[in-house]
PyMOL commands that place a pseudoatom at each C-alpha (Angstrom):
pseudoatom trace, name=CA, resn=UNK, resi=1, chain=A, elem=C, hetatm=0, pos=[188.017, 113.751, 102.560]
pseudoatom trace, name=CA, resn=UNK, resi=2, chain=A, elem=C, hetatm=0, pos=[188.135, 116.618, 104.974]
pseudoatom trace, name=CA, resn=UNK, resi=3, chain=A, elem=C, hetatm=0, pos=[185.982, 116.248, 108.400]
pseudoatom trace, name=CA, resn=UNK, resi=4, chain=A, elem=C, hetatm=0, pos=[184.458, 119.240, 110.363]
pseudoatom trace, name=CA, resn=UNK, resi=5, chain=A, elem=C, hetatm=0, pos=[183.616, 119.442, 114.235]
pseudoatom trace, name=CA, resn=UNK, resi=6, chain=A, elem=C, hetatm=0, pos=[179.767, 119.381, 114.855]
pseudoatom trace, name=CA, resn=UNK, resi=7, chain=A, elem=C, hetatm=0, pos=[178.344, 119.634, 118.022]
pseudoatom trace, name=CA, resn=UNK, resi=8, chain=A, elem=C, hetatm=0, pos=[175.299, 119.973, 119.937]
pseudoatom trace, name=CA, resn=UNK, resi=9, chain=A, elem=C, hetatm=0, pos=[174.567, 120.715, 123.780]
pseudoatom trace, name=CA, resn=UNK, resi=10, chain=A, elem=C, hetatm=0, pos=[178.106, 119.380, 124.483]
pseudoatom trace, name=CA, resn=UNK, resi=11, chain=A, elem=C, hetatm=0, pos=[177.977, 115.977, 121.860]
pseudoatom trace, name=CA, resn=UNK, resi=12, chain=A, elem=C, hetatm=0, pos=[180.494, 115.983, 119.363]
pseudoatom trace, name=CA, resn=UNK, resi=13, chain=A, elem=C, hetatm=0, pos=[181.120, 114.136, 115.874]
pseudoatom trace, name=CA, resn=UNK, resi=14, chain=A, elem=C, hetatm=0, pos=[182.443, 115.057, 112.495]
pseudoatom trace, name=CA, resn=UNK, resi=15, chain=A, elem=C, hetatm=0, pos=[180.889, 116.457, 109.437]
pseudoatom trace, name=CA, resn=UNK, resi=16, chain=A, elem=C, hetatm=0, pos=[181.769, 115.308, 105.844]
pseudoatom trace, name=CA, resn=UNK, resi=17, chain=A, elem=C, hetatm=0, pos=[179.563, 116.712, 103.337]
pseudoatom trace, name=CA, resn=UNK, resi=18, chain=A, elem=C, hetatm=0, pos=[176.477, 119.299, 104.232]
pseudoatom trace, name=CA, resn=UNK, resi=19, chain=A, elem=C, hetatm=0, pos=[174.635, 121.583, 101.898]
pseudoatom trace, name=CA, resn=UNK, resi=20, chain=A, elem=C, hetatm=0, pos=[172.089, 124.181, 103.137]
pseudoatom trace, name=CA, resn=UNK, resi=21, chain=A, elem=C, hetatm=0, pos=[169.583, 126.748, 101.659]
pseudoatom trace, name=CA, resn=UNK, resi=22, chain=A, elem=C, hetatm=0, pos=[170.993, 129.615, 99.914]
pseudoatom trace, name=CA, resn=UNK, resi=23, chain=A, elem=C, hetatm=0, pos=[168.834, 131.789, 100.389]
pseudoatom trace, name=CA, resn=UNK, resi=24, chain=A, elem=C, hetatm=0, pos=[167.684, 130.577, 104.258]
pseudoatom trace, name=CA, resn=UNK, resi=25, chain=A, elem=C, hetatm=0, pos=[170.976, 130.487, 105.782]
pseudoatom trace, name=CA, resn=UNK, resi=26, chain=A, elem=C, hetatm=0, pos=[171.498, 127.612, 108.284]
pseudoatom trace, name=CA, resn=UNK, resi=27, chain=A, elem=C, hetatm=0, pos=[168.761, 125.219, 106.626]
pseudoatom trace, name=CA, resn=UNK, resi=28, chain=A, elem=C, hetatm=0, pos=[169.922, 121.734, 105.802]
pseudoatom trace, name=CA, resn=UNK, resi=29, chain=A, elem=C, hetatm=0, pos=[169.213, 119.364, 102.632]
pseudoatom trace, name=CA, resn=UNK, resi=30, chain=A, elem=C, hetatm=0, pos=[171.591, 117.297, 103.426]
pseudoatom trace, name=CA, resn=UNK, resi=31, chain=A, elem=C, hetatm=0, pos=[174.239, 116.433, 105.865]
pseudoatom trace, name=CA, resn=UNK, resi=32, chain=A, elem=C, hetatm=0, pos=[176.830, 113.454, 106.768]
pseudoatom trace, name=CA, resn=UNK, resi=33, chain=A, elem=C, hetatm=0, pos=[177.651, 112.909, 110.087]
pseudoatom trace, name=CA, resn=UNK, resi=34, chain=A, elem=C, hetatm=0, pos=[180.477, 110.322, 111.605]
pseudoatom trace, name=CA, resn=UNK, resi=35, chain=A, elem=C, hetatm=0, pos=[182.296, 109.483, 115.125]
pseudoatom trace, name=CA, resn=UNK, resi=36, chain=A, elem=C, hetatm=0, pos=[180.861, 106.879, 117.773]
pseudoatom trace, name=CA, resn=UNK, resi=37, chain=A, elem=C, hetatm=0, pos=[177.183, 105.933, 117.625]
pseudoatom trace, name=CA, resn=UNK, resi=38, chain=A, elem=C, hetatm=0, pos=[175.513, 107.308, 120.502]
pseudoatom trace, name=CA, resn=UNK, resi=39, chain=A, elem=C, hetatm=0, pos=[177.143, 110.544, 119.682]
pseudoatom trace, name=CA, resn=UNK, resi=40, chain=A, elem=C, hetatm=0, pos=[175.925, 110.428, 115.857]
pseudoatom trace, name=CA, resn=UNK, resi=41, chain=A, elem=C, hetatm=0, pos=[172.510, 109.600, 116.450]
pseudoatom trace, name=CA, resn=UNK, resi=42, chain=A, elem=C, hetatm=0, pos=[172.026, 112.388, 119.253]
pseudoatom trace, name=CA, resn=UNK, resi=43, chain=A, elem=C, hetatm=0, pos=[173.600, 115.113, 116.923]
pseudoatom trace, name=CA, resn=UNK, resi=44, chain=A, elem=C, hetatm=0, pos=[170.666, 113.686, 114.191]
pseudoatom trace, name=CA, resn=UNK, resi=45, chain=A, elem=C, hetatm=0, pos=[167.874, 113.192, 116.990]
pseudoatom trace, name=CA, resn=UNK, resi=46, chain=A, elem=C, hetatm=0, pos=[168.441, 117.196, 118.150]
pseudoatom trace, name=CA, resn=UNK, resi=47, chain=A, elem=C, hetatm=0, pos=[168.814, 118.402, 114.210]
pseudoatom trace, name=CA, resn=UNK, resi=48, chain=A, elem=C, hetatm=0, pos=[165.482, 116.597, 113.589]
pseudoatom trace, name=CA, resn=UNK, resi=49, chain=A, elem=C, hetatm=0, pos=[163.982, 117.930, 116.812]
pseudoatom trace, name=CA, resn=UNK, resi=50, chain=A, elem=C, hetatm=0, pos=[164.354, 121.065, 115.704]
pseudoatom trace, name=CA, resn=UNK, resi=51, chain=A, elem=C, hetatm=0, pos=[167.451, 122.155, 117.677]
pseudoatom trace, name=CA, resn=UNK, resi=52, chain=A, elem=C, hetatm=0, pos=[170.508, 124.022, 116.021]
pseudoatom trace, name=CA, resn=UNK, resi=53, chain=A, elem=C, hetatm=0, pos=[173.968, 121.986, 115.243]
pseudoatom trace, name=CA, resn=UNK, resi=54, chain=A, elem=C, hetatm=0, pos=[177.115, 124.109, 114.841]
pseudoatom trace, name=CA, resn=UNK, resi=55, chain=A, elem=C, hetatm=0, pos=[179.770, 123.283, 112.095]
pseudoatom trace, name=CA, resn=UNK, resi=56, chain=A, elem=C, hetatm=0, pos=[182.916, 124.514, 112.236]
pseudoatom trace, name=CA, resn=UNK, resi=57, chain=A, elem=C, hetatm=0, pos=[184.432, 124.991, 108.915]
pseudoatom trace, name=CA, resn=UNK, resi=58, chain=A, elem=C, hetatm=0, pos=[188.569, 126.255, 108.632]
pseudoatom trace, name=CA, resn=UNK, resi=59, chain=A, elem=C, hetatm=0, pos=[187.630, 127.901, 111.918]
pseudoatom trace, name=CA, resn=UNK, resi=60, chain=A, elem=C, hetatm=0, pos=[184.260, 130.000, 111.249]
pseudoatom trace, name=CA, resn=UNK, resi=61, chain=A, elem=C, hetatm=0, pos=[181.082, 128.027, 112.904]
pseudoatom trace, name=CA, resn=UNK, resi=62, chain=A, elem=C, hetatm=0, pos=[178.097, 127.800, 111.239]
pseudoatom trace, name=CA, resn=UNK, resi=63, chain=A, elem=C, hetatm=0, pos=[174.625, 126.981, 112.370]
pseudoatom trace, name=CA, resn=UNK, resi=64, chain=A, elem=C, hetatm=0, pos=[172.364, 124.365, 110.675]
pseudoatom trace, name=CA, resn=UNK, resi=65, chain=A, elem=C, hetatm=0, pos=[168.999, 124.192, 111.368]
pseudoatom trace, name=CA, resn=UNK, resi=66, chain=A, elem=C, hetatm=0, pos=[166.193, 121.606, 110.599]
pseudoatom trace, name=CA, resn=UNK, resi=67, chain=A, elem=C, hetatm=0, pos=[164.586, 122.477, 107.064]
pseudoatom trace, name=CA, resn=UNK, resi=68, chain=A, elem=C, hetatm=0, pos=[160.800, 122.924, 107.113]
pseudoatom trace, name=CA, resn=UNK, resi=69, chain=A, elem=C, hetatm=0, pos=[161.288, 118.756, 104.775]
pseudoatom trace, name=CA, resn=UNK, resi=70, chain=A, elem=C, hetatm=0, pos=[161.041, 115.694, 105.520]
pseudoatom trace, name=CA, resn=UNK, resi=71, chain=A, elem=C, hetatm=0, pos=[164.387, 113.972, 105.778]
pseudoatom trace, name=CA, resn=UNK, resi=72, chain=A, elem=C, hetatm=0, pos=[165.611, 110.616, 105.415]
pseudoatom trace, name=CA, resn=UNK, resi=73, chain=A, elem=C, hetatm=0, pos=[168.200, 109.428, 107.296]
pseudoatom trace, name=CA, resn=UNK, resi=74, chain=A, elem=C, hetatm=0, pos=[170.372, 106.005, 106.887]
pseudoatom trace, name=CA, resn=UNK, resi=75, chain=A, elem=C, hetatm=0, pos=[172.399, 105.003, 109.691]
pseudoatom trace, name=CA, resn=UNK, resi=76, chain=A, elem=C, hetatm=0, pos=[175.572, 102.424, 109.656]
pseudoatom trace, name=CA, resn=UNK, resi=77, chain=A, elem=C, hetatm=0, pos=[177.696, 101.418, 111.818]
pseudoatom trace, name=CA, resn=UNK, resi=78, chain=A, elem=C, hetatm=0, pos=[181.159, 100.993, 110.114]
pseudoatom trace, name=CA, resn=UNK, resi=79, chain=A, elem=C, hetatm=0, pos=[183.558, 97.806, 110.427]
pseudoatom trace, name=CA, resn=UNK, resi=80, chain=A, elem=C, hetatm=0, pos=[185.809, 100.199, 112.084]
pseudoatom trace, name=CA, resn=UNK, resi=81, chain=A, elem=C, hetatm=0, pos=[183.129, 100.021, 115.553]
pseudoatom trace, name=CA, resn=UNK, resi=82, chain=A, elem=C, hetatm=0, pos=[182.266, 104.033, 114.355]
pseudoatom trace, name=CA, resn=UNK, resi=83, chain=A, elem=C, hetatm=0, pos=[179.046, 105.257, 112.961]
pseudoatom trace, name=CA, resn=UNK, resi=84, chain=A, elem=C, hetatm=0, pos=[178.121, 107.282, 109.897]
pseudoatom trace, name=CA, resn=UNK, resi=85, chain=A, elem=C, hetatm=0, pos=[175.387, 108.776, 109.515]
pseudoatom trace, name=CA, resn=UNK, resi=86, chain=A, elem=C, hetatm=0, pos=[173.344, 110.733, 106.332]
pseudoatom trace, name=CA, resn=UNK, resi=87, chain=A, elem=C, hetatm=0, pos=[170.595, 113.068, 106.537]
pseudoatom trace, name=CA, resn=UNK, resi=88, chain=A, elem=C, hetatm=0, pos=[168.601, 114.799, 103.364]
pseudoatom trace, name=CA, resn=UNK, resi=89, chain=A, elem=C, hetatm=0, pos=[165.591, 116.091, 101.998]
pseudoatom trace, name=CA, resn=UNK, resi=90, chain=A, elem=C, hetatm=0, pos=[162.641, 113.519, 100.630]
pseudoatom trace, name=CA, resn=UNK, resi=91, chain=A, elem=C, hetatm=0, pos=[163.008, 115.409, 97.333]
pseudoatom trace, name=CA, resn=UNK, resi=92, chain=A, elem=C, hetatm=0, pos=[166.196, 113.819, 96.024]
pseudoatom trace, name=CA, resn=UNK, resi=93, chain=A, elem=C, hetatm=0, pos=[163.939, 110.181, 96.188]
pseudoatom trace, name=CA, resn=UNK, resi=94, chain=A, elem=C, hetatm=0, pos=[162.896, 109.835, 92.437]
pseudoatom trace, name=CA, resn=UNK, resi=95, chain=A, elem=C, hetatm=0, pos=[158.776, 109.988, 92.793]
pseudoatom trace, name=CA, resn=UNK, resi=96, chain=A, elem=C, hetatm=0, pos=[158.957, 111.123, 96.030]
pseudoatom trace, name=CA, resn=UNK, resi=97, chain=A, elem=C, hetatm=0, pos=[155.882, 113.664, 96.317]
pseudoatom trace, name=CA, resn=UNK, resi=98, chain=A, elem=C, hetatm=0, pos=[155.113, 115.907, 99.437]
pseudoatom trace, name=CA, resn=UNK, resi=99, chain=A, elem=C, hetatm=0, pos=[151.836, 116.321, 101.247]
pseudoatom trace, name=CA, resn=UNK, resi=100, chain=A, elem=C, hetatm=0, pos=[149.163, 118.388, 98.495]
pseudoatom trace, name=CA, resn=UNK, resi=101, chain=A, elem=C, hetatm=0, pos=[151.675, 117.184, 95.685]
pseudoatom trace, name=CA, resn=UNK, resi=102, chain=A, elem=C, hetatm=0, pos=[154.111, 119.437, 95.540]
pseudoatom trace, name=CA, resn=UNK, resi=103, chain=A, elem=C, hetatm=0, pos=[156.234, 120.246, 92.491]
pseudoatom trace, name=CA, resn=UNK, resi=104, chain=A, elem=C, hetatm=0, pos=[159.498, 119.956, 93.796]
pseudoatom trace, name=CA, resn=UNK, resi=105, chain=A, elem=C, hetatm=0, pos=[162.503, 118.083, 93.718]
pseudoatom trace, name=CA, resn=UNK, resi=106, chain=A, elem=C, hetatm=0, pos=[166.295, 118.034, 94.426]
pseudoatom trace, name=CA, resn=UNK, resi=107, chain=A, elem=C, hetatm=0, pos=[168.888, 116.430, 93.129]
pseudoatom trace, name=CA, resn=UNK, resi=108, chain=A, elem=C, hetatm=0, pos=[172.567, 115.645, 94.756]
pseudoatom trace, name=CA, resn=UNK, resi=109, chain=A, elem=C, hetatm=0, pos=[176.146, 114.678, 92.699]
pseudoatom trace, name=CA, resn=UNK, resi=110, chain=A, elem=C, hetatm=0, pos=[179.355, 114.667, 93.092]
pseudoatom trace, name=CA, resn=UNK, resi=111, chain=A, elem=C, hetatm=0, pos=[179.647, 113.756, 89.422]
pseudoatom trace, name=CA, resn=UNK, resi=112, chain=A, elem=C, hetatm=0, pos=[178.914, 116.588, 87.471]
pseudoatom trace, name=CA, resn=UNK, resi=113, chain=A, elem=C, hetatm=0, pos=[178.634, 114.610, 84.169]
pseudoatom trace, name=CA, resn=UNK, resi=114, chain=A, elem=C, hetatm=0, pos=[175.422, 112.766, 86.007]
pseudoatom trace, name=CA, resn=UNK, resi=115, chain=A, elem=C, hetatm=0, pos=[173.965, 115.752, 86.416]
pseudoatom trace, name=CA, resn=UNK, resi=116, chain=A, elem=C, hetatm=0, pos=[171.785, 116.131, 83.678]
pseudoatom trace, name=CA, resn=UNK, resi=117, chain=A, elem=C, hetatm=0, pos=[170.835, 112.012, 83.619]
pseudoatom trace, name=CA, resn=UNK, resi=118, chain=A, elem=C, hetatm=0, pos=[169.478, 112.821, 87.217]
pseudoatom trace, name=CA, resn=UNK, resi=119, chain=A, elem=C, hetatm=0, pos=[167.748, 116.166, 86.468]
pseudoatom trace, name=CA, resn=UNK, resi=120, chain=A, elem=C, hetatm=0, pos=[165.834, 114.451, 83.382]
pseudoatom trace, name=CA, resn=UNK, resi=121, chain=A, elem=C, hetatm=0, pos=[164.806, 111.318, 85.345]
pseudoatom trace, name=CA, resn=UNK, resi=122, chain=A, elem=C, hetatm=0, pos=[163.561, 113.275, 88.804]
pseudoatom trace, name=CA, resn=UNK, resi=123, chain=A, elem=C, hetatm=0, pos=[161.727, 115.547, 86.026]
pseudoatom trace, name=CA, resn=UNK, resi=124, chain=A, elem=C, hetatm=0, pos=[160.354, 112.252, 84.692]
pseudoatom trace, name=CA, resn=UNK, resi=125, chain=A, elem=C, hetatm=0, pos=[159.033, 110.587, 87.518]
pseudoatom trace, name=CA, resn=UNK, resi=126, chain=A, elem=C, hetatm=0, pos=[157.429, 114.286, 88.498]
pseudoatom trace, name=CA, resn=UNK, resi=127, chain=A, elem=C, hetatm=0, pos=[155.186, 115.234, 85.937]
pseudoatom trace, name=CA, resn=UNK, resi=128, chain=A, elem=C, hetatm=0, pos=[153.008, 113.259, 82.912]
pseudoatom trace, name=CA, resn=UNK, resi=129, chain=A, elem=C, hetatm=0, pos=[154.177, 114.891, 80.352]
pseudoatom trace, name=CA, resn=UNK, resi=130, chain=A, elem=C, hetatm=0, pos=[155.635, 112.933, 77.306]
pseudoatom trace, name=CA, resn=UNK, resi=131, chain=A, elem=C, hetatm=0, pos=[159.304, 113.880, 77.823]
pseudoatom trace, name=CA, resn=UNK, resi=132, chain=A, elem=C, hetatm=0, pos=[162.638, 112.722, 75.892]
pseudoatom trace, name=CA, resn=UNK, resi=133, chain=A, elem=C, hetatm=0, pos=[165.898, 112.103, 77.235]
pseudoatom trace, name=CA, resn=UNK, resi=134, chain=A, elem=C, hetatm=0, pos=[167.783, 113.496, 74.461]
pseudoatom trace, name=CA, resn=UNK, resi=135, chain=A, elem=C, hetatm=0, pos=[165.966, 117.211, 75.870]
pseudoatom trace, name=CA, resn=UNK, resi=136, chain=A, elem=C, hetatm=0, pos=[167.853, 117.018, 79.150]
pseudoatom trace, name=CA, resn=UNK, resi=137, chain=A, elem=C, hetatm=0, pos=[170.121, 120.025, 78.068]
pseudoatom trace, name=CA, resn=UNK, resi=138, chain=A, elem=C, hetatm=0, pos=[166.975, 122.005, 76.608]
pseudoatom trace, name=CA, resn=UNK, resi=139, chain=A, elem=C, hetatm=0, pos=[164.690, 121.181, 79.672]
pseudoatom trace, name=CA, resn=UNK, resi=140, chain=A, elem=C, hetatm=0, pos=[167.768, 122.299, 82.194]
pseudoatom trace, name=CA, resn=UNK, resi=141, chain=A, elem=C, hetatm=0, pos=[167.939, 126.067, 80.241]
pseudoatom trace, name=CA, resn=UNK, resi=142, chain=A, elem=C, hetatm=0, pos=[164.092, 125.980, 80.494]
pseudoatom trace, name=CA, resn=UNK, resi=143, chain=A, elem=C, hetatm=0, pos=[164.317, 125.517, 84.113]
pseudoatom trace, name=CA, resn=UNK, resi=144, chain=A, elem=C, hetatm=0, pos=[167.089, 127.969, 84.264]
pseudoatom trace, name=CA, resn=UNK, resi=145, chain=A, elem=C, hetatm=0, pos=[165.286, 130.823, 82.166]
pseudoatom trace, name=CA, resn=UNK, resi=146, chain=A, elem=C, hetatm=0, pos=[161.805, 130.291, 84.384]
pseudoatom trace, name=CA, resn=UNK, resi=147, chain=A, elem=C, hetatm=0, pos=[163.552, 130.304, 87.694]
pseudoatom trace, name=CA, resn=UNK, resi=148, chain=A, elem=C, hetatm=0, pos=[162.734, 127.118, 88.896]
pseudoatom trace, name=CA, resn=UNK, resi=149, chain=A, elem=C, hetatm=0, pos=[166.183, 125.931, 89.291]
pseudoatom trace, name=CA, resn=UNK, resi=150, chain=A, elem=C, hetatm=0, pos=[168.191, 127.092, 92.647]
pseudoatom trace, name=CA, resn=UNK, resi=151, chain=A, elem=C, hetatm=0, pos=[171.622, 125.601, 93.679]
pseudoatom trace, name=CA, resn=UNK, resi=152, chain=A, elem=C, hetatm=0, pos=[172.025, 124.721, 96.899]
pseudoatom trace, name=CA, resn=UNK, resi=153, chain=A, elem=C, hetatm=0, pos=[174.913, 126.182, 99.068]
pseudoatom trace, name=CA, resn=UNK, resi=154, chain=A, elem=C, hetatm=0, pos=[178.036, 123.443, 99.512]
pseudoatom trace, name=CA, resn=UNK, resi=155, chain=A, elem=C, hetatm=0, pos=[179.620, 124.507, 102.770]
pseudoatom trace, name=CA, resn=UNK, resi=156, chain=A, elem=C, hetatm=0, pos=[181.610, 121.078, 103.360]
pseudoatom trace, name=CA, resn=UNK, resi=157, chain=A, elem=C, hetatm=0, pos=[182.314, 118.250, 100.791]
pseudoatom trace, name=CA, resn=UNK, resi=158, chain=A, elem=C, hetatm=0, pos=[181.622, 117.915, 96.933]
pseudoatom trace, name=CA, resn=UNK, resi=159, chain=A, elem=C, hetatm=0, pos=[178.755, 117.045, 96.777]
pseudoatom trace, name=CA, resn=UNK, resi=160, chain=A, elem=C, hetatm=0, pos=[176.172, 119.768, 94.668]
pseudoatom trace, name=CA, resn=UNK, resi=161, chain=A, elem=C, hetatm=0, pos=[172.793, 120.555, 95.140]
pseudoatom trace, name=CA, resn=UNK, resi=162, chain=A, elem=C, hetatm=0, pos=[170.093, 121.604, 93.106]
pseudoatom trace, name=CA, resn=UNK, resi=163, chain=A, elem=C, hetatm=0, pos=[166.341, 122.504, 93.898]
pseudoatom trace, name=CA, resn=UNK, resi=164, chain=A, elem=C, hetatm=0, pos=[163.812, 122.644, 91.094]
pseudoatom trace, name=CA, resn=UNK, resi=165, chain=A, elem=C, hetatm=0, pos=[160.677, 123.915, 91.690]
pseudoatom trace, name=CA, resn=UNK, resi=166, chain=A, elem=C, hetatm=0, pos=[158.010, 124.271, 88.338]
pseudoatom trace, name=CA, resn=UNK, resi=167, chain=A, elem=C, hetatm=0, pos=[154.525, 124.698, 86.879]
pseudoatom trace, name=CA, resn=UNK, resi=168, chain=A, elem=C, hetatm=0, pos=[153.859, 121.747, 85.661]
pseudoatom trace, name=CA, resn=UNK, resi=169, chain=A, elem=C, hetatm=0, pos=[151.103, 123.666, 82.873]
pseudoatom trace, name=CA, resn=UNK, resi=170, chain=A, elem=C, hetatm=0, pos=[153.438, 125.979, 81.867]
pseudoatom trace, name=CA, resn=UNK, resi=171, chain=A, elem=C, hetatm=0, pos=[156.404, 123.364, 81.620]
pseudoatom trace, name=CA, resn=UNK, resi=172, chain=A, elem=C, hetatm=0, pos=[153.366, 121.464, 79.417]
pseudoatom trace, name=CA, resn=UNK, resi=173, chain=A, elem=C, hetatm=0, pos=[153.220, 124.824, 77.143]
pseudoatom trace, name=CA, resn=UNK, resi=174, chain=A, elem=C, hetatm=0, pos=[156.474, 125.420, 76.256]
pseudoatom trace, name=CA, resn=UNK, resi=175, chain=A, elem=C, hetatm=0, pos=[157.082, 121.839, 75.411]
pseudoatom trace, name=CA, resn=UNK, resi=176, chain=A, elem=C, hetatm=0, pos=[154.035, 122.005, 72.687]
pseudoatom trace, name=CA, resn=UNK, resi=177, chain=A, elem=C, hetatm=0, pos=[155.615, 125.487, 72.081]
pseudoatom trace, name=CA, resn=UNK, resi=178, chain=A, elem=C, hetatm=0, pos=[158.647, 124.374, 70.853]
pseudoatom trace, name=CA, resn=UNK, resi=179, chain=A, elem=C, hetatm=0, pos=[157.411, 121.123, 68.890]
pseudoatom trace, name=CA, resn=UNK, resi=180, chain=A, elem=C, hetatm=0, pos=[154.958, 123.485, 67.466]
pseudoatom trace, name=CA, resn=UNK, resi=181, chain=A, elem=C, hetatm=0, pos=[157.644, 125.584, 66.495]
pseudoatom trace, name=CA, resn=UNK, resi=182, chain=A, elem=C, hetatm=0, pos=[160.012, 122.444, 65.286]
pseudoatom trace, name=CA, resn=UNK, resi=183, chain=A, elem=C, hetatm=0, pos=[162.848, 123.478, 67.678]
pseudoatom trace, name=CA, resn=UNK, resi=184, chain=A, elem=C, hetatm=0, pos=[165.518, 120.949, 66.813]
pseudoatom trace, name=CA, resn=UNK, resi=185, chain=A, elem=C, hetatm=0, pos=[166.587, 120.579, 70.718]
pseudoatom trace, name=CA, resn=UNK, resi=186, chain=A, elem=C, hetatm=0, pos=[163.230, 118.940, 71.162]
pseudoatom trace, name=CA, resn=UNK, resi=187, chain=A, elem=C, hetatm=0, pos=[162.430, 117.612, 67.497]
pseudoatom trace, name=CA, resn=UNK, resi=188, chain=A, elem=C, hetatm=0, pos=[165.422, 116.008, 66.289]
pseudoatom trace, name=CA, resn=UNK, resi=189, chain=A, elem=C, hetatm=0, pos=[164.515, 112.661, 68.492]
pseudoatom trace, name=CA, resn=UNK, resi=190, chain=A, elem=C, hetatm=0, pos=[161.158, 112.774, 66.082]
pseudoatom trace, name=CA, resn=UNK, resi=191, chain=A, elem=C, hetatm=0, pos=[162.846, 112.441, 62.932]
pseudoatom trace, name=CA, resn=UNK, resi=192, chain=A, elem=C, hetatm=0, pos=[164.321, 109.572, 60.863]
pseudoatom trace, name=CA, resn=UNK, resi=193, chain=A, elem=C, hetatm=0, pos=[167.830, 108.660, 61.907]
pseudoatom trace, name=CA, resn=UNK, resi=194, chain=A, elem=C, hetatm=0, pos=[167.531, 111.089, 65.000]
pseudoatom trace, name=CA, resn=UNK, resi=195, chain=A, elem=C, hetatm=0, pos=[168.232, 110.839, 68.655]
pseudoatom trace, name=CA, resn=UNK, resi=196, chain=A, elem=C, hetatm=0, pos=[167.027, 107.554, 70.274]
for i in range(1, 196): cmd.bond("trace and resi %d" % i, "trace and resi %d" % (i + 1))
show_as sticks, trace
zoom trace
């Protein structure tokens, strides 16, 4: 595991994994901080608060900024007497929904073979609509196609992110759509002898 420098207004720790915004440069979903404890939980108090955190990464720095999220944060203090420290977006909590009910979700691996397990169960626990696990691979190109999928920007780690973002009545549509239209991605589960 390689570990950055962060600081902030003259505190300093180390950075493991972080993923921002692609398209909103600076913008965290998720970040892991270590070094002593009063030193990790300032850096987190003044990214929460709103204030910047610089990264430097083989020698470039690199700004991170609070994300317009909520954030949860788990803090531990490690046998070693050192602190560690992770920070990231409400959406990657299966069921988690924003204020007004939003639509959106994220999901974090380091294991790409999870990924589609993880996609299909967020999915699950966002909408009401009858779904199969067996159309994980369909529902991910449906996403794709649509434009509700965005990955997130690695700068430090391996650890991927993904934000999905969808219309829950047309998602609803082109389900019926392709039963109606006895697409085998969706209706092979359905049959005798099929998927699950």
């Amino acid at each position: 595991m390689k570990l950055y420098l962060v600081n902030t207004i003259g505190i300093r720790a180390y950075c493991s994994d972080l993923i921002e915004s692609p398209g909103l440069v600076g913008l965290a979903y998720l970040i892991s901080i270590c070094g002593f404890q009063t030193t990790v939980k300032g850096i987190v108090a003044n990214l929460l608060e709103k204030t910047h955190i610089s990264i430097n990464i083989e020698g470039d720095y690199h700004y991170v900024f609070r994300a317009d999220l909520n954030y949860k944060v788990q803090i531990k203090k490690l046998p070693s007497g050192m602190c560690h420290a992770i920070l990231f977006s409400k959406l990657a909590l299966p069921g988690y929904s924003e204020e007004g009910g939003g639509n959106s979700f994220v999901v974090f691996t380091n294991h790409q073979t999870e990924l589609l397990n993880l996609f299909y169960r967020h999915l699950d626990h966002k909408t009401d609509i009858p779904l199969h696990p067996s159309w994980a691979g369909w529902l991910w190109s449906v996403f794709e196609q649509n434009g509700w999928l965005t990955e997130l920007t690695t700068l430090a780690g391996d650890y991927k992110g993904y934000l999905f973002d969808f219309e829950p009545s047309r998602l609803r549509e082109m389900v019926a759509d392709a039963i109606r239209q006895d697409l085998p991605a969706v209706t092979s589960c359905f049959r005798k002898g099929g998927i699950g």
